[in-house]
MIRO-892359 format. One record per residue: x, y, z of N, C-alpha, C in turn. Coordinates in steps of 0.05 Angstrom, whole numbers, plus 32768, in hexadecimal, padded with zeros to 4 digits. Layout:
BEGIN
XYZXYZXYZ ...
This chain:
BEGIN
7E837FFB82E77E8E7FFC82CC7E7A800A82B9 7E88802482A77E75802D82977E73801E827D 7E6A801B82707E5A801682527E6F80088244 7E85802082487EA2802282317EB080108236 7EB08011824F7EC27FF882647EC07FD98259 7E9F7FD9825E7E8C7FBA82587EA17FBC8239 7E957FCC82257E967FC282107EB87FB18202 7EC67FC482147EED7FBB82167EEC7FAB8217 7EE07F9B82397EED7F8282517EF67F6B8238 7EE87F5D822E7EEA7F3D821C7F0D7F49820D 7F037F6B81FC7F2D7F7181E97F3D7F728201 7F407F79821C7F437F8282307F5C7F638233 7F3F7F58823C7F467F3D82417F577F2F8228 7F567F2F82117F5A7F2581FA7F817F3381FB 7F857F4F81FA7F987F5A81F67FAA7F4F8216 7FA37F5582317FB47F4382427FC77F238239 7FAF7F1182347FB37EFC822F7FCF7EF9821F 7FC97F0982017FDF7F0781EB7FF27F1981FE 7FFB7F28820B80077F37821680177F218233 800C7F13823780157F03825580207EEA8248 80107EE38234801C7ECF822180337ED98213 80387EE3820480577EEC81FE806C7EF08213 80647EF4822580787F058243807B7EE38253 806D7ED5824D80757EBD825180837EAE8242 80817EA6822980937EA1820D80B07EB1821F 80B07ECA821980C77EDE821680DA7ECD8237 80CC7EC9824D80D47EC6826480E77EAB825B 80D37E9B825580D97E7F825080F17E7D823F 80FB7E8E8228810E7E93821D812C7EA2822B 81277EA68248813A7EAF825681387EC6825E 812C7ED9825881247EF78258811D7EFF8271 811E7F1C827F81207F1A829880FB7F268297 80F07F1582AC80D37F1682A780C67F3382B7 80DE7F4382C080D77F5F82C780E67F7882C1 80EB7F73829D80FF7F82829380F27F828285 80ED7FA9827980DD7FBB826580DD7FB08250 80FD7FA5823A80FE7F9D822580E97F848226 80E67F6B823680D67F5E823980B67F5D8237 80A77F788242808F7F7B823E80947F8A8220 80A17F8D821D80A47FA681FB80A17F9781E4 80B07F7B81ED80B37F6781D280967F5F81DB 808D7F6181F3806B7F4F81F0805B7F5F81DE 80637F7A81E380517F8981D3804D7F8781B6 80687F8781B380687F7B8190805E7F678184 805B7F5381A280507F3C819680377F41819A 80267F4C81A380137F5481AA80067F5D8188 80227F6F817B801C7F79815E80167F678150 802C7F55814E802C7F37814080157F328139 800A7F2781527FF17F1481567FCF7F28814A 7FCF7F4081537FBD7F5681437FBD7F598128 7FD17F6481257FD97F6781077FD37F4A80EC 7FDB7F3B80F77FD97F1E80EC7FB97F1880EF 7FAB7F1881017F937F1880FE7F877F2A80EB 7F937F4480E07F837F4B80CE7F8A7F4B80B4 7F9D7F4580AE7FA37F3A808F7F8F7F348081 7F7B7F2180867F657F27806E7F587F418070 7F507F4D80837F3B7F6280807F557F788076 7F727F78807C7F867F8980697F7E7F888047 7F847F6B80417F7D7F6480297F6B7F73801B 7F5A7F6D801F7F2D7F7480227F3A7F9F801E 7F407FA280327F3E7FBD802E7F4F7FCB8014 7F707FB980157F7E7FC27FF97F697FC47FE5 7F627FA27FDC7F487FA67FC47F337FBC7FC5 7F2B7FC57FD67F177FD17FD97F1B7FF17FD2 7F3D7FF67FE17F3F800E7FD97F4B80077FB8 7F557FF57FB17F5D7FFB7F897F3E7FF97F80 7F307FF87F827F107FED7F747F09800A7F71 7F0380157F947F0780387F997F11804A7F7E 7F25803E7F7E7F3580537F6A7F2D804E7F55 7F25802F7F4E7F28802B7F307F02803E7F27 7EEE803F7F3A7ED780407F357ED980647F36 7EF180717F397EF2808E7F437EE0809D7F2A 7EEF808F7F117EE380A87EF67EC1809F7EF4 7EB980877F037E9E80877EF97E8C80927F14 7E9780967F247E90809C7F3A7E8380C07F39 7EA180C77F247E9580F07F257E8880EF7F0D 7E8280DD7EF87E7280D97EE97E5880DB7EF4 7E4E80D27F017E2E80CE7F107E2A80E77F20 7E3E80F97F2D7E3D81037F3A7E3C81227F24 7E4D81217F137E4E81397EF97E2C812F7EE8 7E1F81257EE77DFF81197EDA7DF5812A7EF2 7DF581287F087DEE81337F1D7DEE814D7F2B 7E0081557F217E0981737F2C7DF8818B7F2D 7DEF81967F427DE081AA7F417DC381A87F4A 7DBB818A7F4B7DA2817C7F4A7D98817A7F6F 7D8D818D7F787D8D81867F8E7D71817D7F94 7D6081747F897D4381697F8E7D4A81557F9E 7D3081407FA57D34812B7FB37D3B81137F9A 7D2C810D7F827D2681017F727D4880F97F6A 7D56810E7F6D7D6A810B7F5D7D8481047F68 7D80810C7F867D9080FC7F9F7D9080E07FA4 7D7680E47FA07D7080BF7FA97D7B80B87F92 7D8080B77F787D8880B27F5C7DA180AC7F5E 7DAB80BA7F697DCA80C27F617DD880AE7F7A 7DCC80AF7F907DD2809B7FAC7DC9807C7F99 7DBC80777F917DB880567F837DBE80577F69 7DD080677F617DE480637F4F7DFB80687F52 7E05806A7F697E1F806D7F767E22804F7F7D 7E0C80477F917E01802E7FA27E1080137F8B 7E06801B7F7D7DFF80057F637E1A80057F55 7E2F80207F557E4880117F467E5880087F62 7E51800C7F807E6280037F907E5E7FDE7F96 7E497FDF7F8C7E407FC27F8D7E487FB67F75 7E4A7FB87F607E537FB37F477E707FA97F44 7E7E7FBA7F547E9F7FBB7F5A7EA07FAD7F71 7E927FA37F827E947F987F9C7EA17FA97FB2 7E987FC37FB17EB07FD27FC47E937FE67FD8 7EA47FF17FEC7E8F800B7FF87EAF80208001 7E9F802F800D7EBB803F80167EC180398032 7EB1802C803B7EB6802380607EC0800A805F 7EC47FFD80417EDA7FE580477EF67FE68047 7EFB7FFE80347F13800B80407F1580158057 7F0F8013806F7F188021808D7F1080048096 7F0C7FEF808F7F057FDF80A37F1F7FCC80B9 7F337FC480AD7F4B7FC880BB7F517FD880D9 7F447FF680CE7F4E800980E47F38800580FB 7F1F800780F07F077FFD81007F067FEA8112 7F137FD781097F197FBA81137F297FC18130 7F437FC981287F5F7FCC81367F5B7FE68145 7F457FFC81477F43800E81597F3A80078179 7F237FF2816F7F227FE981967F337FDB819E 7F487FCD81937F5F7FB9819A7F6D7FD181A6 7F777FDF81997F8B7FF6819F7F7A800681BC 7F6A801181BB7F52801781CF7F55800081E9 7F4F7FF381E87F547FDA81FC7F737FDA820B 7F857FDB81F57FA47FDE82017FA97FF48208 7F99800A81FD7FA1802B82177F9A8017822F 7F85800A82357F6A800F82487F7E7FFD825B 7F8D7FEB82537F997FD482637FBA7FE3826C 7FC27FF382577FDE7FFF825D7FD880128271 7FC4802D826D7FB3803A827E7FAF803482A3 7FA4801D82997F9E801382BA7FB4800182C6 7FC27FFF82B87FE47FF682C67FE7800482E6 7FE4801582E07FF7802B82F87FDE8027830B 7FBF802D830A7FB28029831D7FAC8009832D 7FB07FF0831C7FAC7FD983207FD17FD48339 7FE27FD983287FF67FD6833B7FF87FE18356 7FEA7FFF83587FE5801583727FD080008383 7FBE7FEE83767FAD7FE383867FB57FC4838B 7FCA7FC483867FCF7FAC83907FC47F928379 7FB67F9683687FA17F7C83587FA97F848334 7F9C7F74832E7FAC7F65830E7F8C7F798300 7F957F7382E57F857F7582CE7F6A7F6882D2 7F5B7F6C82B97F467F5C82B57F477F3D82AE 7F5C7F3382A47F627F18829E7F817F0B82B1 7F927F0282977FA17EFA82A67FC27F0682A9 7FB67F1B82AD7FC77F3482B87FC47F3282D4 7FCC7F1E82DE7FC57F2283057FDB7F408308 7FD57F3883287FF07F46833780067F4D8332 80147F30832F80357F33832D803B7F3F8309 80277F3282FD80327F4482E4802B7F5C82E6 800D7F6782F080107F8982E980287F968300 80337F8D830D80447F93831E80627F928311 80647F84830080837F8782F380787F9282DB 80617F9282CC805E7FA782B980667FC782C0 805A7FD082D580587FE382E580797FE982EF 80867FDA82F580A27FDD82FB80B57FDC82E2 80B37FD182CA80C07FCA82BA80C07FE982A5 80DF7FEC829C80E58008829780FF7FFA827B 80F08010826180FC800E8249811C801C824D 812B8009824581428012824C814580158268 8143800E8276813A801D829A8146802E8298 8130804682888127805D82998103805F828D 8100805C827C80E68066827A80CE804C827F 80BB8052828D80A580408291808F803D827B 808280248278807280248261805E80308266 804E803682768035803C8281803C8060827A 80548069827F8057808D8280804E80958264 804580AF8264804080B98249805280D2824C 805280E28231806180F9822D805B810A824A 80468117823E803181268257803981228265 803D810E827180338106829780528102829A 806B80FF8286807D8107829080878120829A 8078813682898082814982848078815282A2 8060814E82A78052815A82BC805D814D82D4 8063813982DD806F812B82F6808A813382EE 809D813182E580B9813482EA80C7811F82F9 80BC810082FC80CD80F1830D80E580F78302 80F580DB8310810880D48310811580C582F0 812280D282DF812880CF82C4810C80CE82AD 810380DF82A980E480F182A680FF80F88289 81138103828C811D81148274812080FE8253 812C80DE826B812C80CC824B810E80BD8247 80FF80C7825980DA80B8824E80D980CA8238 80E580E9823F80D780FC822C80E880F5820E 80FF80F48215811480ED81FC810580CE81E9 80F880C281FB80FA80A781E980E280AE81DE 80D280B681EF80AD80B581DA80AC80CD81C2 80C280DF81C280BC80F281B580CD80E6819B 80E780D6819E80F680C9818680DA80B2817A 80CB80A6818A80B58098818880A180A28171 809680B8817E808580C58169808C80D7815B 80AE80D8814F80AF80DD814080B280CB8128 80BB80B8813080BD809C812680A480918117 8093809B812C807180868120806380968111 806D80B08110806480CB80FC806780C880E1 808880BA80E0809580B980C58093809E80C1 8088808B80C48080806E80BD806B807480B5 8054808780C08035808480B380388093809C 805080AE809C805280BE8085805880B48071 8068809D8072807A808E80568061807A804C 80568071806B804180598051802E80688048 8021808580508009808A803B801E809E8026 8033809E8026804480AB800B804480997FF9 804B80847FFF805180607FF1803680667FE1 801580687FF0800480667FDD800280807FC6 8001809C7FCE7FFE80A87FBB801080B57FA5 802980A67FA9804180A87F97803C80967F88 803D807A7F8F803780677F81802880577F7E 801D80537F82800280397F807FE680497F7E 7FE280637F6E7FCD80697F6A7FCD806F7F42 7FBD80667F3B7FB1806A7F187FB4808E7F12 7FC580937EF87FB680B47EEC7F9C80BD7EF3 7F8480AC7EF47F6E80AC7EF87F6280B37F0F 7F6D809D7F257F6680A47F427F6E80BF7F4A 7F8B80C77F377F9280E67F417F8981017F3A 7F7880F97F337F6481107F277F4F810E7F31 7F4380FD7F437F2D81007F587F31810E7F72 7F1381107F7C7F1581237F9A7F2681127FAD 7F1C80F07FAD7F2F80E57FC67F4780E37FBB 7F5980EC7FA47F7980F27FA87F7B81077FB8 7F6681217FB57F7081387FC47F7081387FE0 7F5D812A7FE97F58811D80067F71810F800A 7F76810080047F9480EA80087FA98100800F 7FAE810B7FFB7FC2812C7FF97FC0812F8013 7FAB813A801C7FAA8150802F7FA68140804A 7FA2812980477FA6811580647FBF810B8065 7FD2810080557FF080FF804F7FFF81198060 7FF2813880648003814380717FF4814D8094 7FD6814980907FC5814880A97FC8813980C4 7FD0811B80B07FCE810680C67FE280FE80DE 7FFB811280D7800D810F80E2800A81208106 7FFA813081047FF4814481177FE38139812C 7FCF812181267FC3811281377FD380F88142 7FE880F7813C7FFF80E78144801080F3815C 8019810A815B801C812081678019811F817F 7FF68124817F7FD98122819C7FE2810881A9 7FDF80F3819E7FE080D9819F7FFA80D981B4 801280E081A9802480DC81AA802880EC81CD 801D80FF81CB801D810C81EA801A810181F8 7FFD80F581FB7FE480EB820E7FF080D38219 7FF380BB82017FF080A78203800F80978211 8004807E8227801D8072822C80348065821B 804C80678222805A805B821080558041820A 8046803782108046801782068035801D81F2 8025802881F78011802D81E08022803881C6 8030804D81D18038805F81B5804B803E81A2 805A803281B8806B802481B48055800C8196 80467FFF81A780367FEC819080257FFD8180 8023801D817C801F80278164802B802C8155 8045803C815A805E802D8144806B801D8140 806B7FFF8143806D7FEA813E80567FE18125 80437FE6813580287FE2811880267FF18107 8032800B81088042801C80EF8054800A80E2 8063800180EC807C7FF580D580757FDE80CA 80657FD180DE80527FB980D680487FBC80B1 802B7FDF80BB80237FDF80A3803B7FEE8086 80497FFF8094805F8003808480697FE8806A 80677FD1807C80827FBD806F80697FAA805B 804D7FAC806C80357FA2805A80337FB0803C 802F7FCB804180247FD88029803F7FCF8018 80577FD9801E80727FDB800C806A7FB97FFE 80657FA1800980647F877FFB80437F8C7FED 803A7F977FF2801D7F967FDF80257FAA7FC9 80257FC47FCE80317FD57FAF80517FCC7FA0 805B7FB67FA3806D7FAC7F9B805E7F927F8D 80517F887F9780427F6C7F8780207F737F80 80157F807F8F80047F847F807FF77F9F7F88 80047FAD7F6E7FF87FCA7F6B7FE87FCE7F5C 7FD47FE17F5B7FC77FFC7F497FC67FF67F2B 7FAD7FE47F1B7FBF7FEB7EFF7FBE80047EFB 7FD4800A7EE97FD780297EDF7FEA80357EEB 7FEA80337F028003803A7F1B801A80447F16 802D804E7F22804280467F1B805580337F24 804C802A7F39804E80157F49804B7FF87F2E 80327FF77F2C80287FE67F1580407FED7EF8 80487FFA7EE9805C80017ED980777FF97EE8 80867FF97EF5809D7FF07F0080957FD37F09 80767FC87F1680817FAB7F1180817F937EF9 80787FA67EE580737F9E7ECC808E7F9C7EC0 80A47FAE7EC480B87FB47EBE80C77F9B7ECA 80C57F9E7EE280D77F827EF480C77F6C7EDE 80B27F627EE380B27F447ED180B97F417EAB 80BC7F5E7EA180C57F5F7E8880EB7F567E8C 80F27F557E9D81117F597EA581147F427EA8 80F87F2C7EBC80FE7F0C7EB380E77EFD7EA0 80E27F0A7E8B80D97F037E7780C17EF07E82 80B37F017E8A80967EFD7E9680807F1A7E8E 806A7F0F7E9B80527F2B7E9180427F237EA4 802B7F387E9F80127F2F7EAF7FFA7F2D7E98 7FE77F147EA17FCF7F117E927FC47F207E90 7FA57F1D7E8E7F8D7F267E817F867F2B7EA5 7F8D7F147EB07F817F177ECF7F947F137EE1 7FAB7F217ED77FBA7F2C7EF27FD27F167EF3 7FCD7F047EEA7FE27EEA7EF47FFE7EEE7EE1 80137EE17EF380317EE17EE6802E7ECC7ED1 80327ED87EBD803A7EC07E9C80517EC87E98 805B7EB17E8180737EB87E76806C7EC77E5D 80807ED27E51807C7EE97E34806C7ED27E26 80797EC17E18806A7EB07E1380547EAA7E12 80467EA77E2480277EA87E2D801F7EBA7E25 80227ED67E30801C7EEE7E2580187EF37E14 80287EF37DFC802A7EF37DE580167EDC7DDF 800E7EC87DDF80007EB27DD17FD97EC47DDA 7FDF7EC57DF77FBA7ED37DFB7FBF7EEF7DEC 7FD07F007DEB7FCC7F187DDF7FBF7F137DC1 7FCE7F037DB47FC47F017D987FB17EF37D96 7FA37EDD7DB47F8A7ED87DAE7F777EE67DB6 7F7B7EF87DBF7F6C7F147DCF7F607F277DB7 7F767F2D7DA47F717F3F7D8C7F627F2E7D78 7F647F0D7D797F527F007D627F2D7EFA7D68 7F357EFB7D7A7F187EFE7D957F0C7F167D8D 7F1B7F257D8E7F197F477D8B7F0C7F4D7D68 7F1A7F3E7D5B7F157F437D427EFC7F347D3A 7EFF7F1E7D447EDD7F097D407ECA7F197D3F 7EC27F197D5F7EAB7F2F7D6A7EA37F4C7D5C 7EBE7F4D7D4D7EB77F697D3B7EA97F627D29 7EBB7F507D187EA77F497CFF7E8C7F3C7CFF 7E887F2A7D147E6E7F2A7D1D7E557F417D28 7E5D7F517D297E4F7F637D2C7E3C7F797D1A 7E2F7F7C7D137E1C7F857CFC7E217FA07CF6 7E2A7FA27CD97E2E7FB87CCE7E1D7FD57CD5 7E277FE77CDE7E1880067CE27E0B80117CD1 7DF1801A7CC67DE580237CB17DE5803F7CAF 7DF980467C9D7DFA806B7C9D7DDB80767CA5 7DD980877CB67DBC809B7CB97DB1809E7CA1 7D9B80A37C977D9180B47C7C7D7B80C47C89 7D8B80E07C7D7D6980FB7C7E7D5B80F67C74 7D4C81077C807D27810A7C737D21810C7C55 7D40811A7C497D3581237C2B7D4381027C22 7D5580FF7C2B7D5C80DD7C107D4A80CB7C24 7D4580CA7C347D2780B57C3A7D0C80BC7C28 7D0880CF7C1E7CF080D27C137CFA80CA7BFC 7D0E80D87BEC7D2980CE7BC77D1880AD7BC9 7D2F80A67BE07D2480807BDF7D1280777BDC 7CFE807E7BE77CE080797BED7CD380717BD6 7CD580957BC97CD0809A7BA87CD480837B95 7CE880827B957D0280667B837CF5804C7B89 7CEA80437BA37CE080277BA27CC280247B96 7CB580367B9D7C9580447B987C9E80407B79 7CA7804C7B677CA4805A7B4A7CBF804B7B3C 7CC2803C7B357CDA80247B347CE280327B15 7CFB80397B087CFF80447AEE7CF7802F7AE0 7CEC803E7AC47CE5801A7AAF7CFB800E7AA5 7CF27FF37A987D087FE77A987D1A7FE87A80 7D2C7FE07A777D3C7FEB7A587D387FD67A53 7D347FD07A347D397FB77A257D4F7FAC7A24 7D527F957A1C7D657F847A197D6C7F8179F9 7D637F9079E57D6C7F8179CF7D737FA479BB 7D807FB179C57D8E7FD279C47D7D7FDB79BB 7D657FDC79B77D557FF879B57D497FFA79D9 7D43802179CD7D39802D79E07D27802479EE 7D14801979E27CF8801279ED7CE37FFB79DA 7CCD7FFA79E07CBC7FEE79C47CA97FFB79AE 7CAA801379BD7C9B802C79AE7CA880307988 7CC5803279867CC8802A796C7CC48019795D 7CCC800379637CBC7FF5795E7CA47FE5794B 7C967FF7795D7C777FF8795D7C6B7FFE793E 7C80801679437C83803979267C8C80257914 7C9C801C79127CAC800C78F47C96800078ED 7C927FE778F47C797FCF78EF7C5F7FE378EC 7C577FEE78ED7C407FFB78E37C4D801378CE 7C5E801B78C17C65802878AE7C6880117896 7C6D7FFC789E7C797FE7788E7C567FDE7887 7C4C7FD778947C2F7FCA788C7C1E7FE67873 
């Protein structure tokens, strides 16, 4: 066993199990335990049980990519301070001030892919087990777990619709030509076309709707753009190579994430969105809103924190210490003068001064 092998065996083993376990469920339910539809619904359940395992780290990644978006305009901010700067001094600068708003926001950009990260050796493991179908059955012996004999042997016999086998791929139809080779080719190619336009609609779902004015004026909208029409082409590859069971529980986990995202940009989208504006609309229709922090209130409510929001607002203003107009150099010195040399003072009893005064009483003597 090489390296790659070792590192599978435990998902290997892990993906059989849920796979022999459903095909037992499915049996036990009456199902014929060597009929294609049979291993097909295992496969799905196979989705079930994956997919459901990653709902939090799904979660974790939605937040992570709105945080993404929301940190976009301060993100080319640091990077526009930066521009042009290619020293070391100023790299390292700009890297721990990137560092520092991703920590700030609680986000990185590898927590968005972590989902996929997760769910690539799972998927990896089920080539590896669908893969060695055809050689385990040729040899007479079972899987690495509890895939004995008799199951890889009705795996191996069991045919979608009976005609196409799960183990066949596009390719290897095309290239063998057995015996009904024409509906393997018919079904995997309606297949990946299928799983083409499920991945196309859910990353449309995001950048139609559930992205901010803001996020759309950054580089990763243009990235999104141009992977929205890219990613379909490595589906394609995929779609050649790989056995139909495989293609089969990859579009299943397409519609999977299809029916996820549609309930997350429906309840909780993007503020700014437009996604976010139409569900604002739905709870104005049952005389509801959203808080300060996201939660369903009634108008009511709304209205009562709004106007304590603006008195809050108005406090803190007036508490705050009046601005002292600038003064130039020439009325700073005016002032200066004025406190230094104080004008004298006027009498109080209507003359000018005491100097007359003075003049009378000595004309009079």
């Amino acid at each position: 066993m090489d390296l790659f092998s070792i590192i599978l065996w435990p998902l290997k083993w892990a993906v059989e199990a849920i796979l022999v376990a459903w095909h037992w469920v499915l049996t036990a339910l009456g199902m014929d335990a060597a009929s294609g539809t049979t291993w097909v619904l295992a496969i799905v359940g196979l989705v079930i049980v994956v997919r459901s395992a990653l709902v939090p780290l799904t979660v974790k990644q939605i937040k992570s990519q709105r945080r993404m978006m929301e940190i976009a305009p301060e993100l080319r901010k640091v990077q526009a301070k930066y521009k042009g700067k290619k020293d070391q001094l100023s790299r390292e600068a700009m890297s721990r001030e990137t560092m520092a708003l991703y920590k700030k926001h609680g986000t990185t950009p590898v927590s968005g892919c972590l989902p996929l990260l997760v769910q690539m050796p799972i998927f990896f493991a089920l080539f590896s087990v669908l893969n060695d179908v055809t050689k385990h059955a040729k040899a007479g012996d079972g899987g690495v777990g509890l895939l004995n004999e008799t199951l890889t042997q009705q795996f191996y016999d069991a045919k979608l619709f009976g005609v196409a086998s799960l183990h066949d791929s596009l390719m290897g139809s095309l290239e063998a030509k057995n015996a009904g080779w024409e509906a393997t080719v018919t079904i995997l190619v309606i297949l990946v076309v299928l799983m083409i336009a499920s991945q196309f609609f859910t990353q449309l779902q995001i950048v139609s709707k559930n992205l901010s004015p803001e996020a759309k004026t950054g580089q990763a909208y243009q990235i999104q753009k141009v992977m929205l029409y890219v990613l379909p082409f490595a589906f394609v590859f995929s779609g050649v190579f790989f056995p139909l069971g495989v293609v089969i529980y990859w579009f299943i986990s397409n519609l999977w994430t299809m029916g996820q995202q549609f309930i997350v940009i429906r309840n909780m989208p993007t503020p700014g969105s437009d996604a976010a504006k139409a569900r604002e609309a739905r709870l104005l229709k049952r005389g509801k809103a959203l808080d300060a922090k996201g939660n369903v209130i009634s108008l009511v409510e709304y209205e009562a924190e709004q106007q304590r929001l603006l008195e809050e607002a108005e406090k803190r203003k007036a508490q705050q210490p009046k601005r002292e107009q600038p003064m130039g150099k020439n009325r700073a010195k005016k002032q200066a003068q004025k406190q230094n040399n104080p004008a004298p003072k006027e009498p109080t009893d209507g003359s000018d001064d005491g100097t007359d005064d003075g003049l009378a009483g000595a004309k009079k003597k």
